[in-house]
N, C-alpha and C positions, 0 to 999 in steps of 0.2 A: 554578405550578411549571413549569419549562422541563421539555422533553421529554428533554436529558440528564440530567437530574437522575431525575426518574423512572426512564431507564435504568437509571438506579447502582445506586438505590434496588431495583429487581427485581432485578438481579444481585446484590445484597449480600442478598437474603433469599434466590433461589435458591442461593447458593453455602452460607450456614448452617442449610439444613434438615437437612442430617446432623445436627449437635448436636441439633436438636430432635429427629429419630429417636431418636439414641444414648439420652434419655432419656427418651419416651414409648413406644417400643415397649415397653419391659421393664415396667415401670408399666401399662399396659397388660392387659398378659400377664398381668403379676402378680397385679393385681388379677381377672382374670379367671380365675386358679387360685385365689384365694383367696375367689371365690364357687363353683369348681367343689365346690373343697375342703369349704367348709361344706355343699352341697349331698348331697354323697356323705359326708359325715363321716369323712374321711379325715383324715392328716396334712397338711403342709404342701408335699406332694409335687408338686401340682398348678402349687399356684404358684411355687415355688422354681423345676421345670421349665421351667415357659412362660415364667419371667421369664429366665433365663439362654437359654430359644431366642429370645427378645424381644435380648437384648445381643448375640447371636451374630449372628441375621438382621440387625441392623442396621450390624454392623461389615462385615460382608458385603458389605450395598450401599454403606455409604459405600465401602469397599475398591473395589469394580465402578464407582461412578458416580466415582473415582479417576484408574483406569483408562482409563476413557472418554473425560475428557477429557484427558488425558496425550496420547491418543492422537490426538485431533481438534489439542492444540498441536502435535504432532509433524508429521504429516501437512501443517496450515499451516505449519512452518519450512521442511520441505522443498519444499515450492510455491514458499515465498519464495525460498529457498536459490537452487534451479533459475531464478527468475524473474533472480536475480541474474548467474547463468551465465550466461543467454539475454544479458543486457545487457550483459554485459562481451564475448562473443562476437561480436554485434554492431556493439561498439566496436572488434574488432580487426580486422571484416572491413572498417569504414570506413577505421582508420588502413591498414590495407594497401592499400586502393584509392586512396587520398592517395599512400601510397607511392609505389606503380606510376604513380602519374598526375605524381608528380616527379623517378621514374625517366626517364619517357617523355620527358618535359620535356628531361632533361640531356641524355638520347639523345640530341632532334632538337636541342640545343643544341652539342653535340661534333659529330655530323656535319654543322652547318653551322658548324660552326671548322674543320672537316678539309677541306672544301670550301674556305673563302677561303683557308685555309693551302697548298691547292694552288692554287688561282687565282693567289694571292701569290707562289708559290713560281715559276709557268710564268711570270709576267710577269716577275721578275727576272732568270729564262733569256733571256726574250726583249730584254731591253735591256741584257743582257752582249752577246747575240748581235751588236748591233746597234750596240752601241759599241766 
């Protein structure tokens, strides 16, 4: 058996032992009021008791172990979430650094057109002058 497969496998038994709670604690209980019960020759007080604190304690935990991991997903969305932010930030510090670097570009691109445009421009002067 491959080692994901076993994975599953334990996760799919750790995620349904509530249900097994849900039904053994109370049974359990119950059974263990209903030896109190005959022990003490009482009514059925024993057990009916401890079997409803048997259904109670274990809606409880399923309820808390609910909880818990609710809150272990949450906690990883937000890591993710953030992790997402971090990358798209990232991305927009490089697109602006592209920017600026084809900013810069057209900069020194315009003032070496402004340059030949006066070069161009004194040499035209000068063979008006001259003609």
């Amino acid at each position: 058996m491959a080692a994901a497969d076993k994975r599953e496998i334990t996760e799919q038994l750790n995620s349904s032992h509530g249900s097994y709670e849900l039904v053994v604690s109370p049974v359990v209980l119950g059974l263990l009021g209903v030896w109190i019960d005959s022990k003490l020759d009482s009514g059925p007080w024993f057990a009916v008791g401890l079997a409803v604190f048997g259904v109670v304690g274990a809606v409880v935990k399923v309820y808390l172990d609910y909880r818990l991991r609710m809150a272990a997903v949450d906690v990883a969305s937000r890591a993710a979430r953030d992790e997402r932010e971090a990358e798209r930030a990232v991305a927009r510090a490089a697109e602006a650094a592209v920017r600026a670097e084809r900013e810069a570009a057209l900069a020194a691109e315009l003032a070496a057109a402004e340059a030949q445009s006066v070069l161009t421009a004194r040499s035209d002067r000068a063979r008006e002058r001259v003609s």
